[in-house]
C-alpha positions as CSV (number, residue, x, y, z in Angstrom):
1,X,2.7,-11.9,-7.0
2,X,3.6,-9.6,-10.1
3,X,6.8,-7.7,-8.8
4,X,6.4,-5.2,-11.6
5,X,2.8,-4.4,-10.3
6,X,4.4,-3.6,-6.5
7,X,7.2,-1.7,-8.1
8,X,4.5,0.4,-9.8
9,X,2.4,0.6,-6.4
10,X,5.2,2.4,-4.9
11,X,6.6,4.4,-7.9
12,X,3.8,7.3,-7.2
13,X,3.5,9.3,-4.1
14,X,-0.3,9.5,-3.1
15,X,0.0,5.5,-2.9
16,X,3.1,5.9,-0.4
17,X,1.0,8.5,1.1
18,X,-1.9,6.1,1.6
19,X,0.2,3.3,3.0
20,X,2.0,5.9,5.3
21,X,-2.0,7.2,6.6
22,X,-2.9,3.5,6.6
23,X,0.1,2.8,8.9
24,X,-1.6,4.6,12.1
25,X,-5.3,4.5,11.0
26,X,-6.3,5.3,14.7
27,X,-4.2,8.4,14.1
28,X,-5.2,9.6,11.3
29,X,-8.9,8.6,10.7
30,X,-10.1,8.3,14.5
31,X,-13.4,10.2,13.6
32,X,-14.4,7.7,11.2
33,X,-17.7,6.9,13.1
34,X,-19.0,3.6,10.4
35,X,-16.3,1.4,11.1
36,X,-12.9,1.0,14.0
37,X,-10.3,2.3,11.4
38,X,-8.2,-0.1,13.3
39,X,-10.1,-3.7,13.0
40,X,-12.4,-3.2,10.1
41,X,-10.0,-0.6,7.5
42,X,-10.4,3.0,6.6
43,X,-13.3,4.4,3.6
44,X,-11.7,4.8,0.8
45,X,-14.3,8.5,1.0
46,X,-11.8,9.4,4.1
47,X,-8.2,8.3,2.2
48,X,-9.6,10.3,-1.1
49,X,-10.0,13.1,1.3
50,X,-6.7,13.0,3.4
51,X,-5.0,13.0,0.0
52,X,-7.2,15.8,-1.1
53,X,-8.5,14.2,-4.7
54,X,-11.4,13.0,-5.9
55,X,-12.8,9.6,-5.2
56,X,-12.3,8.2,-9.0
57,X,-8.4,9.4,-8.4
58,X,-8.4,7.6,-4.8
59,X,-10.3,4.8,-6.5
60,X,-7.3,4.6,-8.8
61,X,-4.5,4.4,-6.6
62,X,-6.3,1.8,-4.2
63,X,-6.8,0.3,-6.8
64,X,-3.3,-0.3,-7.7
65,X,-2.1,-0.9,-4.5
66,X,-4.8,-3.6,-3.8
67,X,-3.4,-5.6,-6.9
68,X,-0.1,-5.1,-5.6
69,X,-1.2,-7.2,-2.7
70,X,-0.5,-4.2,-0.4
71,X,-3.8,-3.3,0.8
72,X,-7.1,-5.5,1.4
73,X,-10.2,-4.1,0.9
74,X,-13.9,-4.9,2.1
75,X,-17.0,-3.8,1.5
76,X,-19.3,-3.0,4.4
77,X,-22.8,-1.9,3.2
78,X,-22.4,0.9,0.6
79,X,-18.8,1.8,1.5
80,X,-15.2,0.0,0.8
81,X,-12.7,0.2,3.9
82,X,-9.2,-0.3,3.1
83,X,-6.8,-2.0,5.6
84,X,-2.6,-2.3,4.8
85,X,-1.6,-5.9,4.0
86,X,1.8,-5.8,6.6
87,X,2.8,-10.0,5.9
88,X,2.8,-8.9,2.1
89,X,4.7,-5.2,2.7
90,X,6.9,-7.0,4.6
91,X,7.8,-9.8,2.6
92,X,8.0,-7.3,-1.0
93,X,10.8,-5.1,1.2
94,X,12.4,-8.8,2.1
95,X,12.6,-9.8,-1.6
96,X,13.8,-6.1,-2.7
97,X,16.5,-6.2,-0.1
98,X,17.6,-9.5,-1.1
99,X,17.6,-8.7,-4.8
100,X,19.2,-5.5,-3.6
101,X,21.9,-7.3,-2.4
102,X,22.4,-10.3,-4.5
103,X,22.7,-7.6,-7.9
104,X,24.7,-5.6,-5.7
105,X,27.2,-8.5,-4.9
106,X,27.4,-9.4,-8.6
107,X,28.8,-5.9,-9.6
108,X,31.4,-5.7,-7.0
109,X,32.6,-9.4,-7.5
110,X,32.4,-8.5,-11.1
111,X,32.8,-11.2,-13.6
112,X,34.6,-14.9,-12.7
113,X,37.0,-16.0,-15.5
């Protein structure tokens, strides 16, 4: 996976926004009558409204976070639903923390002579 695109995914606030509404779909789409938010994913029509854009702008930043590896998304008759990818969320924040650290460890050790 591209780091910088993940980096990117989560440098703009209506993606963390989605992945924050995408975190309780139940919760925050539970009138979404096509689909169980919960098992199938979340229209992107619905996530374009909760962020209060228009569907090219939601389209965008699905879009983004999709090749990020941080959503899925599948198509269901006319509509896309998107679902949060939580094995690939997971293991970006493992790899940050652990490159976190290591850079951090570096700096303080400073250099060996």
């Amino acid at each position: 996976m591209d780091r910088s695109i993940q980096i990117k995914a989560l440098a703009g606030e209506p993606r963390i926004k989605v992945l924050q509404l995408l975190a309780e779909p139940k919760r925050h789409f539970g009138d979404q009558w096509s689909a169980d938010p919960i098992e199938f994913g979340v229209c992107m029509t619905l996530i374009a409204e909760a962020l209060n854009v228009a569907q090219p702008t939601a389209s965008r930043h699905l879009d983004i976070l999709k090749r990020a590896g941080f959503i899925t998304v599948q198509r269901h008759m006319k509509w896309s639903y998107c679902k949060r990818d939580e094995t690939a969320l997971e293991e970006y924040f493992s790899w940050l923390k652990t490159e976190i650290l290591l850079k951090t460890d570096a700096v303080q050790k400073g250099p060996t002579l």
